[in-house]
C-alpha positions as CSV (number, residue, x, y, z in Angstrom):
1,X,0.0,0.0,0.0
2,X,2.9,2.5,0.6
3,X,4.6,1.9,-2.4
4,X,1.4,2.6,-4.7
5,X,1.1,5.9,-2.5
6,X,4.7,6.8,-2.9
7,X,3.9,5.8,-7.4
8,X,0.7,8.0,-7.3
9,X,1.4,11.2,-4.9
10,X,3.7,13.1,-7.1
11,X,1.0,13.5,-9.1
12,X,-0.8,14.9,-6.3
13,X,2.1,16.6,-5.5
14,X,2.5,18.3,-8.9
15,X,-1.5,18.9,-8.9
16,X,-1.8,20.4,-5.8
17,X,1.2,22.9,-6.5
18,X,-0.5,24.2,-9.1
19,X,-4.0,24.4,-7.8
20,X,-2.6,26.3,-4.5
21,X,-0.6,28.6,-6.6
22,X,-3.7,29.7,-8.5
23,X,-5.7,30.0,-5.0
24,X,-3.6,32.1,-3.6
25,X,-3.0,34.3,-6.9
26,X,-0.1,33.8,-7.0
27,X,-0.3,32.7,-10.9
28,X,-3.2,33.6,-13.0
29,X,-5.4,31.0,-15.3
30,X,-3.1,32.8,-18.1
31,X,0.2,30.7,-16.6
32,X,-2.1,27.4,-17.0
33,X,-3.5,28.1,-20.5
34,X,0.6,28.9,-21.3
35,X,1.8,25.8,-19.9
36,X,-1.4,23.7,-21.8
37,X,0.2,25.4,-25.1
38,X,3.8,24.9,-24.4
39,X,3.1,21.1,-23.5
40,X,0.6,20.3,-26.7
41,X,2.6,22.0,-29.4
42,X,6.4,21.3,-28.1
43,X,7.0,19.1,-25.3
44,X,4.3,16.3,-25.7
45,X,5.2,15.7,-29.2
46,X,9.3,15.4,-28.3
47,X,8.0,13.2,-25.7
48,X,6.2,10.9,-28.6
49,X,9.1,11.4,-30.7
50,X,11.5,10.0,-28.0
51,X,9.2,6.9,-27.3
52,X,9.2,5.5,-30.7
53,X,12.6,6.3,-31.2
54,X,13.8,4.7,-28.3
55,X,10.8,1.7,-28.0
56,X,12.6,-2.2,-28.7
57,X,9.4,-3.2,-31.5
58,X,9.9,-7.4,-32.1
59,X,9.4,-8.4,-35.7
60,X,6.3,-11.1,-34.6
61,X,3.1,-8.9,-33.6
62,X,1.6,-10.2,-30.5
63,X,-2.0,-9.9,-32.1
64,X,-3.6,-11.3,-28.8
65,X,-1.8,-8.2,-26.9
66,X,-2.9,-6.0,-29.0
67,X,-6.7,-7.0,-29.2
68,X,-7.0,-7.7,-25.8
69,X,-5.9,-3.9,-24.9
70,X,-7.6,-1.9,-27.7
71,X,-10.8,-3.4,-27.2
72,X,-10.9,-2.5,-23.8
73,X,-9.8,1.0,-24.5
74,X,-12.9,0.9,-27.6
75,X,-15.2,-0.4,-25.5
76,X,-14.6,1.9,-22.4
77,X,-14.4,5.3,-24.9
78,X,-18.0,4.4,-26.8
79,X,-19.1,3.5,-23.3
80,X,-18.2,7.0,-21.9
81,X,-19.4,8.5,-25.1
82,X,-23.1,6.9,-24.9
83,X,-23.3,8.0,-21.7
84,X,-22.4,11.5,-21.7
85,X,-24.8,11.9,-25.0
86,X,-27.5,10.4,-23.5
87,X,-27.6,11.1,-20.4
88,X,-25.6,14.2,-19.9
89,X,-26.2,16.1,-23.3
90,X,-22.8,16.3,-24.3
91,X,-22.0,16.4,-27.8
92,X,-19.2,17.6,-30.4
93,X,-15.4,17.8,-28.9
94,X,-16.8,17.3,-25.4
95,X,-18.1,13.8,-25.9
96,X,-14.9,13.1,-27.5
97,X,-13.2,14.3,-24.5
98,X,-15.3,12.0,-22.4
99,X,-14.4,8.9,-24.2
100,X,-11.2,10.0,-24.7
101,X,-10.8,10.6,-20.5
102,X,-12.1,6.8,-20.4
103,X,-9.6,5.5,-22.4
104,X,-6.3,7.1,-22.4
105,X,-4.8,5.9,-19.5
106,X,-1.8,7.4,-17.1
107,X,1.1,5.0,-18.1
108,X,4.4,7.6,-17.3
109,X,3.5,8.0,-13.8
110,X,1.9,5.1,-12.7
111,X,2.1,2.4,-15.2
112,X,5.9,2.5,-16.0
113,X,7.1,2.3,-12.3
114,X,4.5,0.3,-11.1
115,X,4.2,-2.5,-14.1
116,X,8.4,-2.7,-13.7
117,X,8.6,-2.9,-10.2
118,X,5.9,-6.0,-10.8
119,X,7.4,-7.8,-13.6
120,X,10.9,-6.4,-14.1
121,X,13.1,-7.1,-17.1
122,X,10.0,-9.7,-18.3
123,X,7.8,-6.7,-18.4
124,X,10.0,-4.2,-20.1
125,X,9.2,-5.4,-23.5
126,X,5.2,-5.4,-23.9
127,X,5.1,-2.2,-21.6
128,X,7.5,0.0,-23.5
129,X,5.9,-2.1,-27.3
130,X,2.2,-1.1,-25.6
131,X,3.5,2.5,-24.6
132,X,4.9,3.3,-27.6
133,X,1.5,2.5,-29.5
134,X,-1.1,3.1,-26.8
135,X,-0.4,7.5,-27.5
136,X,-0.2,7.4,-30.9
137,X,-3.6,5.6,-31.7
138,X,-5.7,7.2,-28.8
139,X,-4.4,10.6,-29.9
140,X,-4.8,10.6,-33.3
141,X,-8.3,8.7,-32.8
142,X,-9.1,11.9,-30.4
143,X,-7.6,14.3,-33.2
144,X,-9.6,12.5,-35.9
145,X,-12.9,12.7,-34.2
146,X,-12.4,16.4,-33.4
147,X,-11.0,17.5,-36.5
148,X,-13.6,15.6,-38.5
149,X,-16.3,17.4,-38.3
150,X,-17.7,20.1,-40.8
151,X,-14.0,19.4,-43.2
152,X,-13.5,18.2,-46.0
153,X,-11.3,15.0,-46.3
154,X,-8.5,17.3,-47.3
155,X,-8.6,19.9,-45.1
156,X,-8.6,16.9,-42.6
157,X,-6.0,15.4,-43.9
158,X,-3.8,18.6,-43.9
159,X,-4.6,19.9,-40.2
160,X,-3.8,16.0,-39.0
161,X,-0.4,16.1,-41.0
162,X,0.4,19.5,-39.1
163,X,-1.4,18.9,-35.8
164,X,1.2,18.2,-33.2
165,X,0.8,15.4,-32.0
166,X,0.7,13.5,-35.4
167,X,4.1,15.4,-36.3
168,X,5.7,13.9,-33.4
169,X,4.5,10.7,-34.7
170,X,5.9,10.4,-38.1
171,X,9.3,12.1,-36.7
172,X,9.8,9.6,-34.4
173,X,8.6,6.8,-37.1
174,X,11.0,8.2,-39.6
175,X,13.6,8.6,-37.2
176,X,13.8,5.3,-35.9
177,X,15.9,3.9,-39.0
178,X,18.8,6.5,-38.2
179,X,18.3,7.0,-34.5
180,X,22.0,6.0,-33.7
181,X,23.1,8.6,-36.6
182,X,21.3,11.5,-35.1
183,X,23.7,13.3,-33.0
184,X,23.9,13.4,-29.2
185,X,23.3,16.9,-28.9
186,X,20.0,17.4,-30.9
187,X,18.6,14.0,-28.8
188,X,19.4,15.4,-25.6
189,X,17.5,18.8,-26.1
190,X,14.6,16.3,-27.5
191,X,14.3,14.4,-24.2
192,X,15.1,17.6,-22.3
193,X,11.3,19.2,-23.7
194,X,9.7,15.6,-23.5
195,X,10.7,15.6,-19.9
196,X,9.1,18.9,-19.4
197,X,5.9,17.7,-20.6
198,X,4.0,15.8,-17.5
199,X,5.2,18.2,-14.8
200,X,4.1,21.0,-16.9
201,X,1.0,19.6,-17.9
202,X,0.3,18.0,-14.2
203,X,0.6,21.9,-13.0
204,X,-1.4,23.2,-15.8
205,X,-3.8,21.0,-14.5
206,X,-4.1,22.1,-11.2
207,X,-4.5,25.8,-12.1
208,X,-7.8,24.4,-14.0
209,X,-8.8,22.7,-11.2
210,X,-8.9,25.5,-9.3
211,X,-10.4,27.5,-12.2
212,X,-12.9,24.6,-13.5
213,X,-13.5,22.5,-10.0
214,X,-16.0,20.1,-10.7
215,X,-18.7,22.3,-11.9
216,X,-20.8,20.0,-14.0
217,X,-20.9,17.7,-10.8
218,X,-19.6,15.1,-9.8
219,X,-21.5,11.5,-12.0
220,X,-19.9,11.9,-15.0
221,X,-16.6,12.3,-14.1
222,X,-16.9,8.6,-11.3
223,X,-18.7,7.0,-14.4
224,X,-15.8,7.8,-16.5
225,X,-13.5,7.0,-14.1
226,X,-14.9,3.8,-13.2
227,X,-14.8,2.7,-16.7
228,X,-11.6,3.6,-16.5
229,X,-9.8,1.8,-13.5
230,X,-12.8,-1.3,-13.4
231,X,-14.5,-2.0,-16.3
232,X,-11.7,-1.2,-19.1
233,X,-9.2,-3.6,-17.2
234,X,-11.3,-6.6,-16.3
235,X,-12.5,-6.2,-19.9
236,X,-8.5,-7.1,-20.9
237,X,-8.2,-9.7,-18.3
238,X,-11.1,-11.8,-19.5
239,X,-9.8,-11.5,-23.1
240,X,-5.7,-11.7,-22.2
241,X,-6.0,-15.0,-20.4
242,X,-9.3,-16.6,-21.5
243,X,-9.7,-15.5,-25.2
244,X,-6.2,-15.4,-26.3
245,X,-2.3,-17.5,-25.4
246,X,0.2,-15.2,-24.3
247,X,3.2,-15.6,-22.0
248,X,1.7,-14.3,-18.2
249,X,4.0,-11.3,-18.2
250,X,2.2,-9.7,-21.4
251,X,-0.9,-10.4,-20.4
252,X,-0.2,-8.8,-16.5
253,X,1.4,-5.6,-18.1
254,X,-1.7,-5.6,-20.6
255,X,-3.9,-5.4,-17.2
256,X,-1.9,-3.1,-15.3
257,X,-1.6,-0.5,-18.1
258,X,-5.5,-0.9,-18.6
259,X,-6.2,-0.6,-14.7
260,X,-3.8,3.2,-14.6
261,X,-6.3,5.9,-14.2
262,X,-7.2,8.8,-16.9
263,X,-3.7,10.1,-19.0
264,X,-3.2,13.8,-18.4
265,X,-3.6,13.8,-22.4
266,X,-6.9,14.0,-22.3
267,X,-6.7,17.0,-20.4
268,X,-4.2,18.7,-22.8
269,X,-6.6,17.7,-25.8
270,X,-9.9,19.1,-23.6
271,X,-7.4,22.2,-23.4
272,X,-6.2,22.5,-26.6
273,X,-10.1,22.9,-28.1
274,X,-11.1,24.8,-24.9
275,X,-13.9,22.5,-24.5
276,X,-15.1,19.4,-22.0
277,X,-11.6,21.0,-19.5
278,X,-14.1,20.7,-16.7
279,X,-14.9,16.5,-17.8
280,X,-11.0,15.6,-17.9
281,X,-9.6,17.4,-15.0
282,X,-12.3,15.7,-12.4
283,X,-12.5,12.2,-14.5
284,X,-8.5,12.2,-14.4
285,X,-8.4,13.7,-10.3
286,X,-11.0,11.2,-9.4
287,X,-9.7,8.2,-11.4
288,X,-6.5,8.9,-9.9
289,X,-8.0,8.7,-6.4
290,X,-10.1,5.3,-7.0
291,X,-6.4,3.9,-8.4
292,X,-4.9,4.0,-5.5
293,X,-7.4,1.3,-4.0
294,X,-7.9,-0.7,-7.2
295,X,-4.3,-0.9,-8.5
296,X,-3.6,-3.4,-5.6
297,X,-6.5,-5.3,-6.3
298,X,-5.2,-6.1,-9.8
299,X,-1.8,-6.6,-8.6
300,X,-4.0,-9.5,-5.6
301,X,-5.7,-10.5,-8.9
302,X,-2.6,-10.8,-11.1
303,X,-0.9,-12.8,-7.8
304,X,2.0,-10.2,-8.4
């Protein structure tokens, strides 16, 4: 129990600072909105560019892993979706937001130290294979179904080819050939802006906290976040060790990385539209909260 508190309370930590900076005044919601920028258009995509870069991919595709993850992560987002639509009248960029809260999940905090310290050296390769892939396909997913609407295909096609995220992408795709080539210099200032992207965005977060709260209450927000920490992980465990074969390391990882609560990305993408802020920042706070109690009762489940 103490080493899950001492995984999930920097982000508290980070959170809080920025949330008690902004109550006390001293930063305005302008520093937040700043940082949200500086994180989307610069540091998140280094951050991308550095993961694929970097990730070991093995020539044989675990199709199992893959399946058993995504269809979690689809069936959790159109689950999130439904809801807020129907019940909460979201619609547009904010009922993308919703699914997208749902479905993203928090692996650089929590998932990466906690899914290593559980499986060590065995894990390393499906969570940094997942890790690479996971961002990538719930971002551009996110990007798609914002960007979609009222464009034409090529109007689409150009604002995804120049949207951030999707750069950092196809850098770090092309890159990959010629990573060794690249010189030292020029990687070191990449991971130095991917570095600053989760602190930055953590405290951006907390100055919309204090400036958003929970003000469209408290339901949607749990709902999401129990899809997030329950529902999308039993969903993978069923599938990685009844459905589909694969060794019990990659199917553990699979169900740790489901069970990490809402990614601050969804929060940088609410940001980045200026819509559905208020959705994230509670489904994210109060996801984080319920993960303290049900990450160990996947790692009980798992027998890690």
């Amino acid at each position: 129990m103490l080493e899950s508190l001492a995984i999930v309370l920097p982000i508290f930590g980070l959170i809080a600072i920025g949330y008690g900076a902004s109550r006390t005044g001293y930063v305005s919601h302008r520093v937040g909105e700043g940082l949200s920028e500086f994180v989307f258009t610069l540091a998140l995509p280094c951050l991308i560019f550095r993961t694929l870069v970097k990730a070991e991919i093995p020539a044989v595709q675990p199709w199992g892993y893959w399946i058993s993850y995504f269809v979690g992560v689809a069936a959790v987002w159109l689950l999130a979706a439904f809801v807020g639509r129907r019940f909460y009248g979201l619609s547009g960029i904010s009922q993308v937001v919703a699914g997208f809260s749902a479905g993203q999940a928090n692996t650089v905090f929590v998932g990466v130290p906690m899914i290593l310290k559980a499986y060590g050296e065995a894990g390393a390769v499906p969570l940094f294979l997942l890790l690479a892939i996971h961002l990538p396909v719930t971002m551009t997913l996110a990007t798609v179904l914002a960007e979609g609407r009222s464009t034409s295909p090529l109007q689409l096609i150009r604002r995804l080819l120049t949207h951030p995220i999707v750069v950092g992408i196809l850098a770090g795709s092309a890159f990959r050939p010629i990573a060794s080539d690249v010189p030292e210099p020029i990687l070191h200032v990449v991971d130095l802006l991917g570095s600053a992207a989760i602190p930055c965005a953590l405290i951006a977060m907390g100055i919309a906290l204090r400036r958003y709260g929970i003000g469209m209450g408290w339901q949607l927000p749990t709902i999401i976040a129990v899809l997030k920490v329950v529902v999308h992980p039993l969903i993978v465990l069923i599938l990685a060790t009844q459905v589909f074969s694969m060794p019990p390391a990659w199917s553990g990882v699979a169900i740790l990385f489901a069970c990490c609560p809402s990614g601050i990305n969804a929060y940088l993408f609410a940001e980045r539209y200026n819509e559905g802020v208020p959705i994230a920042s509670a489904a994210i706070t109060l996801s984080t909260l319920f993960a303290i109690v049900t990450t160990l009762i996947w790692l009980q489940v798992l027998g890690v």
